[in-house]
VOLUMRO-429465 format. One record per residue (C-alpha): x negated, y negated, z; residue in one letter; residue number from 1. Coordinates in nm, 2 decimals. Each point is the difference from the previous one (the first is absolute). Last residue first. Layout:
! VOLUMRO-429465
u,v,w,code,pos
X,Y,Z,A,NUM .
...
***
This chain:
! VOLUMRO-429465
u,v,w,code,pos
-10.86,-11.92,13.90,X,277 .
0.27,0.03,-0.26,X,276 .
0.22,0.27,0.12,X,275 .
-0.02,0.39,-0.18,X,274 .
0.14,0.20,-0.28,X,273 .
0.11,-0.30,-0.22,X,272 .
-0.29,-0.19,0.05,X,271 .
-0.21,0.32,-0.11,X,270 .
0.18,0.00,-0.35,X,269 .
-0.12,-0.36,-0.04,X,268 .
0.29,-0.17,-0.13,X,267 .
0.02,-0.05,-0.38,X,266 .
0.02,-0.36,-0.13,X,265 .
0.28,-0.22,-0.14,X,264 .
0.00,-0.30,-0.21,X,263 .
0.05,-0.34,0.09,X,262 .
-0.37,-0.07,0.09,X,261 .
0.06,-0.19,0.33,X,260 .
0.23,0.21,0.10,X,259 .
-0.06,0.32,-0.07,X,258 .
0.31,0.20,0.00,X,257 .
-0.01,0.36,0.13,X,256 .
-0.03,0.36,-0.19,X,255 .
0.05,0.30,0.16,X,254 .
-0.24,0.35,0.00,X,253 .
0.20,0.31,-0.03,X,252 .
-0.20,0.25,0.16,X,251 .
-0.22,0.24,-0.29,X,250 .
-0.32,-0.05,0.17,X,249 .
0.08,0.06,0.42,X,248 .
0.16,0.37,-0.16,X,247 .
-0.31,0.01,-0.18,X,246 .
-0.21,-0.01,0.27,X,245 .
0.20,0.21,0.27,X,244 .
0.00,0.26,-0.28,X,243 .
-0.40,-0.05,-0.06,X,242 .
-0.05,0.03,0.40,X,241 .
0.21,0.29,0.04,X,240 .
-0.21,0.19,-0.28,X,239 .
-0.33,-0.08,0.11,X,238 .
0.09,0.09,0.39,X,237 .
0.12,0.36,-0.15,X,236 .
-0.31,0.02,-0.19,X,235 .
-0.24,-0.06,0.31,X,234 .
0.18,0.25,0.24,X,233 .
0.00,0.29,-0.32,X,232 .
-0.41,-0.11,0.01,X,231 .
0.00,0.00,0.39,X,230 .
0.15,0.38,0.00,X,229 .
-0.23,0.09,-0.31,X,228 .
-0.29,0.05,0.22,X,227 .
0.13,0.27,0.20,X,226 .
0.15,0.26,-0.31,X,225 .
0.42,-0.06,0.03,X,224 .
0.22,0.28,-0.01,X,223 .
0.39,0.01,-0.17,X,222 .
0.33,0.04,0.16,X,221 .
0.08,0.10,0.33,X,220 .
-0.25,-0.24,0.21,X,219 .
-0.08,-0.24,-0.28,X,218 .
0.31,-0.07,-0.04,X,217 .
0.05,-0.14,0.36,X,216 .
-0.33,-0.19,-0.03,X,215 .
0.14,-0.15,-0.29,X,214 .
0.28,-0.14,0.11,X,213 .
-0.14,-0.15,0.31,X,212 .
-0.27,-0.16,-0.23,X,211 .
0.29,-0.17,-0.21,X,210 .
0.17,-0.11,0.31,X,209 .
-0.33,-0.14,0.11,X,208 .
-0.03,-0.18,-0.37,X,207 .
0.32,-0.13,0.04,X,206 .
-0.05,-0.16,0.33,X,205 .
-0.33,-0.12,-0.19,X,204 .
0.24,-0.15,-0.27,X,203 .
0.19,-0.17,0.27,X,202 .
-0.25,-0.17,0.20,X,201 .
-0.16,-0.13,-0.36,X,200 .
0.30,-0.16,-0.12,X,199 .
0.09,-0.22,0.31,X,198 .
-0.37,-0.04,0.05,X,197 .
-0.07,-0.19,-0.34,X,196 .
0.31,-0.17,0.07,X,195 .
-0.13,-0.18,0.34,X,194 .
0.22,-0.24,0.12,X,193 .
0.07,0.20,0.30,X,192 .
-0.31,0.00,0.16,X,191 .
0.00,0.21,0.30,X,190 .
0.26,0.23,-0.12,X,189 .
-0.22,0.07,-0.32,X,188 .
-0.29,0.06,0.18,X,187 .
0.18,0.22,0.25,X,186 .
0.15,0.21,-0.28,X,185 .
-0.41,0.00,-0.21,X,184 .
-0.13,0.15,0.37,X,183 .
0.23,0.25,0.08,X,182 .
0.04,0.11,-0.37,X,181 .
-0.36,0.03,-0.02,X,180 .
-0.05,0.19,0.31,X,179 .
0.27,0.24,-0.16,X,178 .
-0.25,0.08,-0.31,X,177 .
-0.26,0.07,0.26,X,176 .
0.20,0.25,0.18,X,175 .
0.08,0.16,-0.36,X,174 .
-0.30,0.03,-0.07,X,173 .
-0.08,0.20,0.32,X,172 .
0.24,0.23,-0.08,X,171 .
-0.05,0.09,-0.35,X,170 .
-0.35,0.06,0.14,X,169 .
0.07,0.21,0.26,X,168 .
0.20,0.19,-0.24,X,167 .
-0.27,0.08,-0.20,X,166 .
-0.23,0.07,0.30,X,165 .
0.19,0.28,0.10,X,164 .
0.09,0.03,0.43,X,163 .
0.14,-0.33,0.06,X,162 .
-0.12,-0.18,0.30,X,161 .
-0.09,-0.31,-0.17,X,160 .
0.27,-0.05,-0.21,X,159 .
0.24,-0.03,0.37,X,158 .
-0.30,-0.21,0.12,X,157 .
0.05,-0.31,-0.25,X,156 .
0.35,0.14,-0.02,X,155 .
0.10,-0.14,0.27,X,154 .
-0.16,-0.37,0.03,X,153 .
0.11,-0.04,-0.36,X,152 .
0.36,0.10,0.06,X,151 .
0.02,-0.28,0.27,X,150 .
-0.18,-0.24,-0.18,X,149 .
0.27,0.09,-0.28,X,148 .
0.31,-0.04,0.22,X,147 .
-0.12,-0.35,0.13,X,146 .
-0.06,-0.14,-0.32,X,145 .
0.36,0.13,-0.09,X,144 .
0.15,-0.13,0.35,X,143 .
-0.14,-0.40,-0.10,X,142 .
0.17,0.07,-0.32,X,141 .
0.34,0.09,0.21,X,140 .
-0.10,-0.30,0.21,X,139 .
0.00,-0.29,-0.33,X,138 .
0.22,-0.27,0.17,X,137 .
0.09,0.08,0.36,X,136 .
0.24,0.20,0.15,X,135 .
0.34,0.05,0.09,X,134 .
0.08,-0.19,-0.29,X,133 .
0.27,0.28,-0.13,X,132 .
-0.26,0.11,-0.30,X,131 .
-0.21,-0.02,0.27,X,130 .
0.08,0.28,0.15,X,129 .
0.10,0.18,-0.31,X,128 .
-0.41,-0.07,-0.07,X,127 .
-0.10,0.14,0.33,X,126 .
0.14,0.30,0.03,X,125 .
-0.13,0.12,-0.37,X,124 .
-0.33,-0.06,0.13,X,123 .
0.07,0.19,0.34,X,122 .
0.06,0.30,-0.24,X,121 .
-0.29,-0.11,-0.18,X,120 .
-0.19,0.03,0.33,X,119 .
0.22,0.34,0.10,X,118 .
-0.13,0.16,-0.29,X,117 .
-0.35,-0.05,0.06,X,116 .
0.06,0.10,0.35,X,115 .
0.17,0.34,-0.12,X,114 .
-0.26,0.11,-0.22,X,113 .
-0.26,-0.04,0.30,X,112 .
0.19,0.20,0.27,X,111 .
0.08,0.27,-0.27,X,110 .
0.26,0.24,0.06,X,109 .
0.18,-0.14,0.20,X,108 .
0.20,-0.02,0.34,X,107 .
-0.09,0.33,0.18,X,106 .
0.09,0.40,-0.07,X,105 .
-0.27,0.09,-0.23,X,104 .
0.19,0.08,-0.33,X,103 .
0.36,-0.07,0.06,X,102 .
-0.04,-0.29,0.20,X,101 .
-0.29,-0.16,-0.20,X,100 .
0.22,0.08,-0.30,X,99 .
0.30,-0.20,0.13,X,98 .
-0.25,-0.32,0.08,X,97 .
-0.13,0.00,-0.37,X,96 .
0.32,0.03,-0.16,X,95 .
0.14,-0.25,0.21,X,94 .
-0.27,-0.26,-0.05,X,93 .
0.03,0.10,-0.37,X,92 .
0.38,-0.06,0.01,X,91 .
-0.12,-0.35,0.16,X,90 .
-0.21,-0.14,-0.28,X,89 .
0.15,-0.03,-0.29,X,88 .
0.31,-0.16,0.25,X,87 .
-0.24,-0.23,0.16,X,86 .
-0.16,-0.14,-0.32,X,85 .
0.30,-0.01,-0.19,X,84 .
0.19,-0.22,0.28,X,83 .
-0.32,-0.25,0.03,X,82 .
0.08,-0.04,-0.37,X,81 .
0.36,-0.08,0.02,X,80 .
-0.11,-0.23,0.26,X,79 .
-0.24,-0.18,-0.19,X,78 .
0.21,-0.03,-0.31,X,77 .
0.31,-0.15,0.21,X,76 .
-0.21,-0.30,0.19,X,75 .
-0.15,-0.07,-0.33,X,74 .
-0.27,-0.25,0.16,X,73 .
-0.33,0.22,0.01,X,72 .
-0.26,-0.22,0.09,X,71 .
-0.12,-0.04,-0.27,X,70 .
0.34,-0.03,-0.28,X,69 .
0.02,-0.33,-0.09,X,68 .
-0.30,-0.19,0.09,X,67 .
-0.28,0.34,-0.09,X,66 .
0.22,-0.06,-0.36,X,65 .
-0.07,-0.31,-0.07,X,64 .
0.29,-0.25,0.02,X,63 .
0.07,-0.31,-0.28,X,62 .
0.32,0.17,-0.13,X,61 .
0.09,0.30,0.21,X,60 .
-0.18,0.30,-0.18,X,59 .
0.14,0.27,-0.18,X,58 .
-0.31,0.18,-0.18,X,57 .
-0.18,0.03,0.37,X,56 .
0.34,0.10,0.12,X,55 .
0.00,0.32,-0.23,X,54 .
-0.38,0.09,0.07,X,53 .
0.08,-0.01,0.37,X,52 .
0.26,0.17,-0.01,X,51 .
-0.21,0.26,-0.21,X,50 .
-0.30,-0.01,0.26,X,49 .
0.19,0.03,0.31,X,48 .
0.17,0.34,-0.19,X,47 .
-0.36,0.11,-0.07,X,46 .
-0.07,-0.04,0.35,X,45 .
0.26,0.25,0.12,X,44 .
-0.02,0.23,-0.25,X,43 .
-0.35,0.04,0.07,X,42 .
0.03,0.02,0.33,X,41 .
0.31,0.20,0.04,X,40 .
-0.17,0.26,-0.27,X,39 .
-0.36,0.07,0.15,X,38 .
0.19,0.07,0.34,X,37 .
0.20,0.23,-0.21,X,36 .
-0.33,0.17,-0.19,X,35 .
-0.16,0.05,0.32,X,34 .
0.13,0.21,0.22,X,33 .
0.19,0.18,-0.21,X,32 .
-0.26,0.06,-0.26,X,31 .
-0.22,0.12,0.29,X,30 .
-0.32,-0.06,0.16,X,29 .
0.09,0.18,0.32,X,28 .
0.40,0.02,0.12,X,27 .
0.24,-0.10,-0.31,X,26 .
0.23,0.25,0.09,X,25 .
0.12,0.13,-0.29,X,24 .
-0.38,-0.01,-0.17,X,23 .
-0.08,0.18,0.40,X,22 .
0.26,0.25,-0.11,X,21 .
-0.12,0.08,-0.31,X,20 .
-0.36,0.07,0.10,X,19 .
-0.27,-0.28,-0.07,X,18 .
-0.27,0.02,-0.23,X,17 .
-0.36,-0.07,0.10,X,16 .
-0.25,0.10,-0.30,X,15 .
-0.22,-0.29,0.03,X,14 .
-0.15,-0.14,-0.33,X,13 .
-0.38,0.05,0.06,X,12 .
-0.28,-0.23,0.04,X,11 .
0.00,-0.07,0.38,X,10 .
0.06,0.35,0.04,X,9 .
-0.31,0.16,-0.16,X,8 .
-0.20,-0.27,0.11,X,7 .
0.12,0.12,0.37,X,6 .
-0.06,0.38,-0.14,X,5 .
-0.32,-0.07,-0.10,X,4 .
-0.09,-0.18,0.32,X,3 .
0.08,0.29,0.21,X,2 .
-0.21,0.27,-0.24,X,1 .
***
């Protein structure tokens, strides 16, 4: 009669829902808790990814853009993005820490929650720092690989220890999707001239976003049977990866003069994302 009721839970939509306050709260597996987070990095690569898209249509003459714009050299853009970062952040740092004193009488509510927010805080940090040249080219994407090997090494364990297997799954996706992040960022720093992972380290922050998001619905809004959890995690990678591609398709390609024939010829689009090797 045990192993029925295991099979019985491993196949059945779980019927966890939340009370008000916790929703308000955002303590648990909560729309609060993760629909925000879910937000700031979506939001936040998706506006990388539109500047991007706009300075890879207005191009220096003869400069690709990995030359122009990797490492980050729009002293003003970074810092005004380091600025959103911290102040999206810091009211939920607040929030968090004032509800830890209300509710249990110590710092927060959530030792976990509030290290992954203090890494992007820290991310935010870095890039107005060296917005002003106090540090060097390309930290504040150095921080964001850090941040997400940090919240990969928590919540590897933190989805383990949930109590319903649903949401351990949710959880331990989303773990792996953050290991991804870590590793594509620091590929990206590593080798600059890289387009192909310019583009893909921000559609997978995207994507993890995206997964934040969803968990949070999921846990007011709607139930999800087991095995479609990695089927909804599949679709939402197939849809970020056909908008990255055609935004990549419909870039404004340039012409430049072909010397020996007279004529002109269409640069390779690649050669205008990235350096000639």
């Amino acid at each position: 009669m045990g192993m029925d009721m295991n099979n019985m839970d491993m196949d059945s939509t779980t019927d966890y829902m939340p009370p008000t306050w916790s929703l308000i709260t955002g303590r648990e597996a909560t729309i609060f808790g993760h629909v925000v987070p879910g937000l700031v990095y979506a939001i936040g690569a998706l506006t990388v990814a539109l500047v991007s898209y706009h300075r890879a249509n207005n191009l220096p003459p003869g400069k690709s853009f990995m030359e122009a714009h990797v490492p980050e050299k729009d002293k003003r853009f970074l810092f005004l993005f380091g600025f959103w970062i911290a102040a999206a952040l810091l009211p939920i740092l607040i929030w968090q820490t004032t509800l830890g004193l209300l509710q249990k009488g110590y710092f927060d509510t959530s030792v976990d929650n509030m290290v992954i927010i203090l890494s992007f805080f820290h991310v935010g940090v870095l890039a107005m720092l060296e917005s002003k040249g106090r540090l060097p080219p390309d930290s504040w994407r150095r921080g964001i690989a850090l941040a997400f090997f940090l919240q990969t090494i928590i919540m590897v364990p933190h989805s383990m220890m949930l109590a319903h297997v649903v949401q351990r799954r949710f959880h331990g996706i989303l773990a792996f999707s953050g290991f991804g992040c870590a590793l594509m960022m620091s590929h990206s720093v590593y080798d600059p001239t890289s387009g192909m992972a310019f583009i893909a380290s921000l559609a997978l922050i995207v994507l993890h976003g995206a997964w934040w998001i969803t968990i949070g619905f999921y846990s007011c809004c709607f139930d999800m049977p087991l095995h479609h959890i990695t089927t909804k995690f599949a679709l939402e990678i197939l849809g970020i990866a056909m908008a990255s591609a055609w935004a990549v398709s419909t870039l404004d390609i340039p012409k430049k003069e072909n010397v020996q024939g007279g004529g002109s010829e269409e640069l390779s689009l690649w050669r205008r994302l990235q350096q000639d090797n």
